[in-house]
C-alpha positions as CSV (number, residue, x, y, z in Angstrom):
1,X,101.2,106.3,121.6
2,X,97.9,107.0,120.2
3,X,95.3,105.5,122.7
4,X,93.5,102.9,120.8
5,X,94.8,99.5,121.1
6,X,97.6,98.3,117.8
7,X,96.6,95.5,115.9
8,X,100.1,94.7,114.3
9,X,103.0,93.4,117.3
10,X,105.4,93.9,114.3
11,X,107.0,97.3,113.4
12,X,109.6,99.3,111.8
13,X,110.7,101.6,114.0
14,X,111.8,105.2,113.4
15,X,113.9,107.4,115.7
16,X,113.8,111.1,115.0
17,X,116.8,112.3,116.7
18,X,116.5,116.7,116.1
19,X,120.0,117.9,116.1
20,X,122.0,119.2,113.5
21,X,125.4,121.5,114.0
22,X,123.7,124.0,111.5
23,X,120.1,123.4,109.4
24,X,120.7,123.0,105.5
25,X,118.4,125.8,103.0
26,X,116.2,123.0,101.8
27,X,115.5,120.8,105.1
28,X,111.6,121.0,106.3
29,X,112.6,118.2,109.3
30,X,112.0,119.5,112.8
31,X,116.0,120.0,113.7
32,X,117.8,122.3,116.3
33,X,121.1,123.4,116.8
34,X,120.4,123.4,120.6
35,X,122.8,121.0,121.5
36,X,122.7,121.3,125.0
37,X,119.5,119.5,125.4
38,X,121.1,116.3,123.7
39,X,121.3,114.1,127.6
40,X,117.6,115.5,128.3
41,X,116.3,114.0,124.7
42,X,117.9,111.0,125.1
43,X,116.5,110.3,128.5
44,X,113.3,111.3,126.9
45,X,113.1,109.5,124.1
46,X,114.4,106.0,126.2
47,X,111.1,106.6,128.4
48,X,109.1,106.8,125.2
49,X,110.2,103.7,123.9
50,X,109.8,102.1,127.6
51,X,106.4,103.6,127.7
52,X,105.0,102.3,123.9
53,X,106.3,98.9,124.6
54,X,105.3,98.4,127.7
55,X,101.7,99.2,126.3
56,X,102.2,96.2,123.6
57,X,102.4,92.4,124.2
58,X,105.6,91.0,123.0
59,X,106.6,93.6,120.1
60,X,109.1,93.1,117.8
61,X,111.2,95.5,115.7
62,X,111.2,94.3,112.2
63,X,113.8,96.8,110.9
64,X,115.2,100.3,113.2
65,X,116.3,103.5,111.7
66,X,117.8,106.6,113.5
67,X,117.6,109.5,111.2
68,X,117.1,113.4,111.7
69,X,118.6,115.6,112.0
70,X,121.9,114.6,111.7
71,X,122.0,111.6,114.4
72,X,125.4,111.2,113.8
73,X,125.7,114.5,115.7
74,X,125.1,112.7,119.0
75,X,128.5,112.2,121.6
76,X,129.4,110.1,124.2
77,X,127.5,106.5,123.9
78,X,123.8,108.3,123.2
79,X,123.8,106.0,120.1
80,X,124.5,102.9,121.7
81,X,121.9,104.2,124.6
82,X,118.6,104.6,122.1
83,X,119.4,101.2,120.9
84,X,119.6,99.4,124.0
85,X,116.6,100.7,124.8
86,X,114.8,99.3,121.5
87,X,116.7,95.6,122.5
88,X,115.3,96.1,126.0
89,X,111.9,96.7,124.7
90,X,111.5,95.1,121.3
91,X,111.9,91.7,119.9
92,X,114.8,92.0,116.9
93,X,113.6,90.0,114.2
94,X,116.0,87.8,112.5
95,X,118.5,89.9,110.3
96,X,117.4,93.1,111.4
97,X,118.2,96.1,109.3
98,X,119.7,98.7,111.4
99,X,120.2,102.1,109.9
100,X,121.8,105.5,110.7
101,X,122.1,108.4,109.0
102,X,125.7,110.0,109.5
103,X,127.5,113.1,107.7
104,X,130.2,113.2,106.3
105,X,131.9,116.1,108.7
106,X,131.1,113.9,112.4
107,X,131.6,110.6,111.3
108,X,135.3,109.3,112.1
109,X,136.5,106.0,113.2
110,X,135.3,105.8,116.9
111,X,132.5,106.7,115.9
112,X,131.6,104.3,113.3
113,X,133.3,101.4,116.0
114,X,131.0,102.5,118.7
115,X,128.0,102.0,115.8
116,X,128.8,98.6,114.5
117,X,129.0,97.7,118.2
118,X,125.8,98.4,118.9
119,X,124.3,96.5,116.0
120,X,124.1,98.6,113.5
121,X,124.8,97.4,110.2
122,X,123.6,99.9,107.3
123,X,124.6,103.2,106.7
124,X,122.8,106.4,105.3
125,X,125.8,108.8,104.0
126,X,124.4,112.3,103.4
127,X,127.0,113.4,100.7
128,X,124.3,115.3,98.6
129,X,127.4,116.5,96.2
130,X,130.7,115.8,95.4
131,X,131.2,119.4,94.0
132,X,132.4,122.5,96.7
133,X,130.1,125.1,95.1
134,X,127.0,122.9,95.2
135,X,128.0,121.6,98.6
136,X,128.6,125.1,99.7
137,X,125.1,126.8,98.0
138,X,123.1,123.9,99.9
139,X,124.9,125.2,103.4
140,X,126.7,121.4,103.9
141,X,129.1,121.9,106.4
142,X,131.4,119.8,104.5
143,X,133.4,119.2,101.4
144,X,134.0,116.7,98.7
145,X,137.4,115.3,100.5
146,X,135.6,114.8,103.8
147,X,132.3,113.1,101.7
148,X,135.1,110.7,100.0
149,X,137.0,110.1,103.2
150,X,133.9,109.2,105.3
151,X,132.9,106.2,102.8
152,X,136.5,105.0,102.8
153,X,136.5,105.0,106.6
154,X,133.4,103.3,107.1
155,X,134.0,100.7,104.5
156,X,137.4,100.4,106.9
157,X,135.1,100.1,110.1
158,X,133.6,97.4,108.0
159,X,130.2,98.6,107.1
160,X,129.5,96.2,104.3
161,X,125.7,98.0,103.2
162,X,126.2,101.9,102.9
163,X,123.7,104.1,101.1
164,X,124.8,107.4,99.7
165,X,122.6,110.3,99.0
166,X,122.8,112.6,96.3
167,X,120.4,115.9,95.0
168,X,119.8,117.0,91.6
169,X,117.6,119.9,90.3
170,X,119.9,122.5,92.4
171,X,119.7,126.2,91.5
172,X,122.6,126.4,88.6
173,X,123.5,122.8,88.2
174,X,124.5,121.5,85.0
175,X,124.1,117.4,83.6
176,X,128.2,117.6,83.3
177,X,128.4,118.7,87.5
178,X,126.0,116.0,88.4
179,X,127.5,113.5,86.2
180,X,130.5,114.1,87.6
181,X,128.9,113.8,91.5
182,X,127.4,110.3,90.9
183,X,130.0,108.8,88.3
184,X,132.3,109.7,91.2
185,X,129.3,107.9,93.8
186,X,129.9,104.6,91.4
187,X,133.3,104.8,92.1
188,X,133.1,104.4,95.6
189,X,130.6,101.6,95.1
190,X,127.9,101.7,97.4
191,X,125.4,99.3,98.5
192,X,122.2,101.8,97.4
193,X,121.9,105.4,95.9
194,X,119.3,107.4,96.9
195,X,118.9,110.6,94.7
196,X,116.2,112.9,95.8
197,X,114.9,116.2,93.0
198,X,115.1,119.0,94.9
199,X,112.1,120.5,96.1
200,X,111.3,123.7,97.5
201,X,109.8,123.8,101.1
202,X,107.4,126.8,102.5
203,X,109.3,126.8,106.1
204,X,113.0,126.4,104.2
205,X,115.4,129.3,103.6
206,X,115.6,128.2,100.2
207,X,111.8,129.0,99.3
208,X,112.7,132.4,101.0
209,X,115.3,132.9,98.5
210,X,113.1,131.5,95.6
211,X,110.3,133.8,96.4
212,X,112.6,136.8,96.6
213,X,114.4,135.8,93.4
214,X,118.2,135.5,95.3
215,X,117.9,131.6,93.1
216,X,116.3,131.0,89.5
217,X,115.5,127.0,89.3
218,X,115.9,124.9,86.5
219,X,113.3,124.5,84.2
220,X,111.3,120.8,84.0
221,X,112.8,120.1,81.0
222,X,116.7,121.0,82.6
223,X,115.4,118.3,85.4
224,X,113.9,116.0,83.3
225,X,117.7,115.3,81.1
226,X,118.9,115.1,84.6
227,X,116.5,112.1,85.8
228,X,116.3,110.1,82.7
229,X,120.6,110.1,82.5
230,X,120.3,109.0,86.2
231,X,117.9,106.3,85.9
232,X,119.2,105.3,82.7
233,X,123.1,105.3,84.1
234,X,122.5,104.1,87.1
235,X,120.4,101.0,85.7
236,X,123.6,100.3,83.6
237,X,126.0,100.8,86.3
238,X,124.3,97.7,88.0
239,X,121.7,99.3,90.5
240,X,117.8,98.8,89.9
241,X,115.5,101.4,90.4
242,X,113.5,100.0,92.3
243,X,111.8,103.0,93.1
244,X,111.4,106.5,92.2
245,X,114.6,108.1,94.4
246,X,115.9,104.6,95.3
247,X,118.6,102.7,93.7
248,X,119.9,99.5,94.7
249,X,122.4,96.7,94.1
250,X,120.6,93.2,94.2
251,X,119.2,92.6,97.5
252,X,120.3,95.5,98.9
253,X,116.9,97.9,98.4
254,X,116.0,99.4,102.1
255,X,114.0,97.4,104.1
256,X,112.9,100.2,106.5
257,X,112.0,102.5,103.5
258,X,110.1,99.5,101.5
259,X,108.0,98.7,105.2
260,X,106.5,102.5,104.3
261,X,105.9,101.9,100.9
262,X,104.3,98.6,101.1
263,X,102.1,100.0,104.0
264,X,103.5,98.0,106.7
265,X,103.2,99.0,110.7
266,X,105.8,101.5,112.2
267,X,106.3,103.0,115.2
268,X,108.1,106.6,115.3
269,X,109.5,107.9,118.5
270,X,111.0,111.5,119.0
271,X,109.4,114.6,118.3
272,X,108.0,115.2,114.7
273,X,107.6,111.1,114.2
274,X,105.0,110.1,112.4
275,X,103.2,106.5,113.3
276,X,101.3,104.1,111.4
277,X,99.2,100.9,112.2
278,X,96.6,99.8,109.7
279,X,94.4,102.5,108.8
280,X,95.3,105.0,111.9
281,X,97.9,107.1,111.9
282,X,99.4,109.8,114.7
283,X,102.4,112.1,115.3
284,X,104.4,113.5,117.6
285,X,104.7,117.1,118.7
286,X,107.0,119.3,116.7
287,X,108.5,120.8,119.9
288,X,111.3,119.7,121.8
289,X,110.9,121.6,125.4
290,X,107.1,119.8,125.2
291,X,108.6,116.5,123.9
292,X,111.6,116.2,127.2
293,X,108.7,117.3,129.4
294,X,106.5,114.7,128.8
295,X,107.7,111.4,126.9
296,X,106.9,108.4,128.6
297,X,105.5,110.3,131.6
298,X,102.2,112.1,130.2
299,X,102.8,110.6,127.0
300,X,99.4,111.7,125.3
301,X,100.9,115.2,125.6
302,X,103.4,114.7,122.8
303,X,101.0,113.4,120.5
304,X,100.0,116.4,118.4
305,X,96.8,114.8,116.4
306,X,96.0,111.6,114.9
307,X,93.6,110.3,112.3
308,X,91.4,107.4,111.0
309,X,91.5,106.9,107.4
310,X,88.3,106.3,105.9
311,X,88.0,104.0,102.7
312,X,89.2,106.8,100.0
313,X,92.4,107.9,102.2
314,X,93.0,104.1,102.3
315,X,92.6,103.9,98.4
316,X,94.9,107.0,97.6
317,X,97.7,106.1,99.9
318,X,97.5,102.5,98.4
319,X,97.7,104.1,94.8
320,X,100.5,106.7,96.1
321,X,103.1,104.4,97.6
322,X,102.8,101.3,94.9
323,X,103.0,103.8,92.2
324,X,106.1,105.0,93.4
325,X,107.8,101.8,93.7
326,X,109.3,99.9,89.9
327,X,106.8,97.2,90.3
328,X,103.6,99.3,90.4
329,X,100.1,98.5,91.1
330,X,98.9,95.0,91.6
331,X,95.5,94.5,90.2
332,X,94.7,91.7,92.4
333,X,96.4,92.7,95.5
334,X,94.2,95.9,95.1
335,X,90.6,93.8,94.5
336,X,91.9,91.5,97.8
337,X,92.3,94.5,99.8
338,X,89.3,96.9,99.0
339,X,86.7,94.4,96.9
340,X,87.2,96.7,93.9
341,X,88.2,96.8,90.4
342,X,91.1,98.5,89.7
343,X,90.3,99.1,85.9
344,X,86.8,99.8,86.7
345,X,87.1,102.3,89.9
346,X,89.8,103.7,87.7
347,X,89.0,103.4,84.2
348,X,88.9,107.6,83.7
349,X,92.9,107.8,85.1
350,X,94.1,105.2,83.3
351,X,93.3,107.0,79.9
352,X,94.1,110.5,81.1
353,X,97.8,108.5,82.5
354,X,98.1,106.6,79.4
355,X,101.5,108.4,78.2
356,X,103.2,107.7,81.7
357,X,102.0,104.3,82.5
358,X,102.5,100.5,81.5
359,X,99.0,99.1,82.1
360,X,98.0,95.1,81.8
361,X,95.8,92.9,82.9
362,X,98.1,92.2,86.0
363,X,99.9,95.6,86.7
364,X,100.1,99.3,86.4
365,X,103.0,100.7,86.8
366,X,105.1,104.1,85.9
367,X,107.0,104.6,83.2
368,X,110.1,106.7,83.5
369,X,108.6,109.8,82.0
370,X,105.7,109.1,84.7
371,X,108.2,108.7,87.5
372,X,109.2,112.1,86.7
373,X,106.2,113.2,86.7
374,X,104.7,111.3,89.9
375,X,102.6,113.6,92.1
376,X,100.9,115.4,88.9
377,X,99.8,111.2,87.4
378,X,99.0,110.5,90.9
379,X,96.5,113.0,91.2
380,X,94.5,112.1,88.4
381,X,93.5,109.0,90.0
382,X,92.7,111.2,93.3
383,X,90.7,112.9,90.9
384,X,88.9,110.1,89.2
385,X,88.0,108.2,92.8
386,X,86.6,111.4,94.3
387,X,84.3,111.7,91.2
């Protein structure tokens, strides 16, 4: 933990657990396939989360999530151990969202019991694809009858909120192959969809194979038919988009994702997590020999760097995470927090975004040509405020 004092005692909390069986083309994550150190890392990381808590007066753990990796890839109760170390150490609000993110190859029934033991009651289904090739391009160590199976054995383990993720923009695809995925996804009937554009990665296989011309990409406009039909399909299929990858059923929209986006306190333990409380954030080490060595013993070891934000940082991550959510900008909400005018600090963006927003005298928010086009309308007001 970073060594100045927290101001929140409420957090989300995120555990980064590193293991995969083998690392997909497009993941930047820190992961390993060095599955012998799985009992070192999870004594490590249960001293971490001894060690932050003990450092806080009366914490609570407003929503958990266990992702990776793949932390479905851990054996033999390590689960269930992380999480009794959060109870041990952390306050569980009222309805806590627990989520883990499983694939579709190691998930099977004992698993998923010894998970809903433990109290966790959301799942994260990485099925990416419900088509072999695509599956098989990505490196996905598993096929559509195992993605398919999984949901059908978790919904028999009686997992009631399951989230399914899905890809689009991959090297090749056609709007007939991913209609076919996610019309297939709808017939399952998951809680939440969460369907991510590919993007290409400088430490990922992929942007090897990009850069060396082994994979052509689809154009914008290719990617563009591919985001409108999703949005617009999945909208009538009964899930709002709520934000820019994120689809939900009512009342269903991730809590632990939404705590990030509404600038909310987290905690992250495990090497590569990131932290946040207020305007300070700090990270862990990207290295898991440094990370078993130290967690919870010398813990300002693992803590690679961390940061201050000043006013502007503030500002642009406020304008960066409400613009990606449906309901935008609030006007007032942004005068309350930083004693400015939104339309005056901003007047410049606001013109040059005009063909991608909906702007009132209440809200800005993105329409879906500007949700397409997020990190390019974004930067226009980093532009204007550094002016």
């Amino acid at each position: 933990m970073s060594n100045k004092a927290l101001k929140n005692k409420s957090f989300g909390i995120y555990v980064h657990i590193p293991f995969c069986e083998r690392v997909c083309i497009y993941c930047d994550f820190f992961v390993t396939t060095a599955r012998k150190y799985r009992p070192a890392f999870i004594e490590s990381i249960n001293r971490e989360i001894h060690y932050v808590a003990s450092q806080l007066e009366a914490p609570e753990a407003r929503t958990i999530y266990l992702g990776g990796g793949t932390p479905s890839f851990l054996v033999d109760g390590q689960v269930t151990s992380i999480l009794k170390s959060i109870y041990c150490n952390f306050k569980k609000v009222e309805n806590c969202e627990i989520t883990i993110e499983v694939n579709p190859n190691n998930v099977n029934s004992e698993k998923l019991d010894e998970f809903s033991r433990s109290g966790i009651n959301r799942l994260s289904l990485g099925i990416q694809s419900l088509n072999n090739k695509e599956l098989e391009s990505l490196y996905r160590n598993h096929n559509r009858d195992q993605a398919v199976s999984a949901f059908v054995t978790a919904r028999k383990a009686g997992f009631k909120n399951i989230s399914v993720d899905v890809i689009f923009g991959l090297p090749g695809q056609t709007l007939e192959n991913l209609q076919n995925t996610v019309t297939g996804i709808i017939k399952m009937d998951p809680e939440h969809i969460s369907i991510y554009n590919l993007t290409i990665e400088e430490r990922t296989y992929l942007h090897k194979m990009v850069k060396s011309k082994k994979v052509v990409l689809l154009d914008d406009e290719r990617e563009f038919e591919m985001f409108s039909w999703l949005s617009e399909y999945l909208e009538k299929s009964g899930y709002s988009h709520y934000e820019i990858s994120n689809f939900a059923k009512d009342g269903f929209e991730s809590k632990h994702n939404s705590s990030y986006w509404n600038g909310l306190s987290y905690l992250g333990f495990g090497p590569s997590a990131h932290s946040f409380d207020n305007s300070r954030r700090w990270w862990n080490v990207r290295d898991l020999s440094t990370y078993i060595a130290y967690a919870g013993i010398e813990n300002q070891k693992i803590i690679e760097a961390e940061e201050d934000l000043n006013i502007n940082e503030r500002i642009t991550e406020f304008v960066f995470l409400n613009l990606r959510q449906k309901r935008g900008i609030n006007k007032k909400v942004f005068l309350d927090t930083f004693g400015i005018s939104f339309d005056a600090k901003f007047e410049k963006a606001l013109y040059e975004s005009e063909p991608y927003i909906n702007n009132n005298s209440d809200v800005v928010f993105l329409n879906q040509a500007g949700m397409f086009l997020y990190n390019q309308v974004c930067l226009l007001f980093v532009k204007n405020l550094n002016e």
